[in-house]
N, C-alpha and C positions, 0 to 999 in steps of 0.2 A: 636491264639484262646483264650488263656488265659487270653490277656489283654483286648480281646474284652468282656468277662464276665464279668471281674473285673468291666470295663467302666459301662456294662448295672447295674451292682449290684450298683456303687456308685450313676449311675441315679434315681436306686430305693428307697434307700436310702435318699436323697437329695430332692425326689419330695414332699416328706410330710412338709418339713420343708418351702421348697420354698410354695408350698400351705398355711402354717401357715402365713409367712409371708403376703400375701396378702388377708387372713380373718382377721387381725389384723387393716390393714389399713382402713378395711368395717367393721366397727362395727353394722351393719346392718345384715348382713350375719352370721349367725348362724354356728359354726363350723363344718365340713361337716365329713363325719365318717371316712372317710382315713387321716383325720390331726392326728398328734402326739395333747396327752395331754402335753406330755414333751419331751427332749431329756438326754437322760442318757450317760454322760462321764466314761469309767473307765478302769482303771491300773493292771495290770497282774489278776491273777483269774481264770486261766484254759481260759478264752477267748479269749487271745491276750494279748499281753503286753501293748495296746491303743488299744482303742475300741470305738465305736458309733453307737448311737442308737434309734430311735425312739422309745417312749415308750406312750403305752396306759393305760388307767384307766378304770379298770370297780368294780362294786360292790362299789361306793362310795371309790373307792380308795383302796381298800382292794386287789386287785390284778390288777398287771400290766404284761403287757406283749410288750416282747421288744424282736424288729428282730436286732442284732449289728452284726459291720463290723470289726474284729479283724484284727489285722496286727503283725506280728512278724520279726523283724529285722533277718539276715538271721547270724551273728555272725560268729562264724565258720563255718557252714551248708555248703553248697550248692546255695542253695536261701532262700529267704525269705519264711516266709507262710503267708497265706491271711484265713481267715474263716469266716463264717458266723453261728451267733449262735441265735437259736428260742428257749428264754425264759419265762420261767413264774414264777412272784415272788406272792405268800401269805403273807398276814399281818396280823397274828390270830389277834391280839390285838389293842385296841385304842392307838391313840397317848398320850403320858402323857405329859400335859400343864406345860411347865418349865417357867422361868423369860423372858422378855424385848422379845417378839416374838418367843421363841425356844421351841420347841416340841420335844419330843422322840419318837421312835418308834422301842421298844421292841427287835421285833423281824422280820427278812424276810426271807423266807425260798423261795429258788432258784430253779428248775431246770429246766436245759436249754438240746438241743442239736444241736451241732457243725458241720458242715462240711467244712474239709481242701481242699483246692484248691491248690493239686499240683501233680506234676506227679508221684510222688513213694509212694500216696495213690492209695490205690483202692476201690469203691464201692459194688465191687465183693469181697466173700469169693474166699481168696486163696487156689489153688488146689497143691498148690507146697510142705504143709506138711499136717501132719496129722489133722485133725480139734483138736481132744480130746487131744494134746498137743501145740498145738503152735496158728495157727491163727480163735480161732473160731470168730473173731470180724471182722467187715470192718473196714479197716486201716485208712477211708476218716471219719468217723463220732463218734463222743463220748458223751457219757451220762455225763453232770457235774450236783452237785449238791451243793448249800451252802448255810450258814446261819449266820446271823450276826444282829447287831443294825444298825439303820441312827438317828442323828441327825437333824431336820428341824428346818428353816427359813424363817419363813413368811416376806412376801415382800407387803405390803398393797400399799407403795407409788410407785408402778414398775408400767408402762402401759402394761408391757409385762410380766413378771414372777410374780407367784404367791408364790413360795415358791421356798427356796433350800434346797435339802438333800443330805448331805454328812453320806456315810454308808461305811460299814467295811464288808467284807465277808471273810468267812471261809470252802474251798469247796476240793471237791476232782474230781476224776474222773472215770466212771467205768473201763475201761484199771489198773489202778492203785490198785485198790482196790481189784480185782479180783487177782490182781500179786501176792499181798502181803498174798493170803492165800499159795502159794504157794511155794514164797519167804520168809523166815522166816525173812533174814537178813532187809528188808524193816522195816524201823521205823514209826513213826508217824510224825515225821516231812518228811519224805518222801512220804508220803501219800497225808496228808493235803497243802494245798495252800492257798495264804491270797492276796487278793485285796480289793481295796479302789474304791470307786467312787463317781462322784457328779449330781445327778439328780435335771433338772430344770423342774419345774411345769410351764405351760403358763397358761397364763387368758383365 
């Protein structure tokens, strides 16, 4: 059952991009509303340790929002985890115009949420302790939130990309954060999380 979700999740996934590719070939054809503006690659951050994603533009770019496919190697575990996370990034600020095609961008501010595909989550609050001490959360979904700078790279001579942006995130999660009122001994590096990603713009 499992892997037949995972299957339909990667087909959903994958059909934006295959759709991109063949508005690309018909420059005639006006980009249709379910193509990605870009796809977004990126490296641990509370989402997965590798992640992918179509990612959308609205507000002149000012905010994107991105459905990504997390994967987490199963290490010691048990088994792996697979998630799927619906975010939405803010860009208060314009980009500031740096040397030979590079742009900044300030600031992004993140938040997404998560749900885990595996059997010792549950969607359901547990009835096995007390809510007011132990599980008031569902075990399958998590609130992340982060913020950070990107870096962009305008691509003028590309038939296909418009820009790259490679950004830095700085995020936590609410499981986490709620712990640590409780947990004294939890630090800030305990807390916080730090991923890296590279988002490509198409034309």
């Amino acid at each position: 059952m499992k892997i037949k979700i995972l299957l339909n999740v990667a087909c959903l996934l994958a059909f934006p991009f295959l759709a991109q590719s063949q508005d690309v070939e018909d420059d005639s054809t006006a980009r249709k509303w379910y193509v990605p503006d870009a796809v977004t690659l990126q490296f641990a951050g509370n989402i997965g340790m590798f992640s992918i994603a179509p990612s959308y533009s609205f507000a002149q770019d000012k905010i994107n929002a991105e459905l990504s496919y997390g994967f987490v190697p199963k290490f010691d575990a048990d088994e792996a985890l697979h998630l799927l996370t619906l975010k939405g990034i803010y860009k208060p600020f314009r980009k500031v115009p740096l040397k030979n095609d590079f742009s900044l961008t300030p600031l992004r501010l993140g938040m997404g949420l998560s749900y885990y595909f595996r059997s010792q989550f549950s969607t359901n609050w547990s009835n096995a302790y007390p809510a007011s001490d132990y599980y008031w959360w569902t075990s399958s979904l998590r609130l992340t939130g982060s913020f950070g700078p990107a870096v962009n790279y305008a691509l003028p001579n590309s038939k296909t990309f418009k820009e790259l942006s490679l950004y830095g995130d700085v995020g936590t999660y609410d499981l986490i954060v709620t712990s640590a009122f409780k947990d004294k001994t939890l630090t800030t590096w305990d807390i916080l999380s730090f991923g890296v990603g590279l988002r490509a713009s198409f034309k």
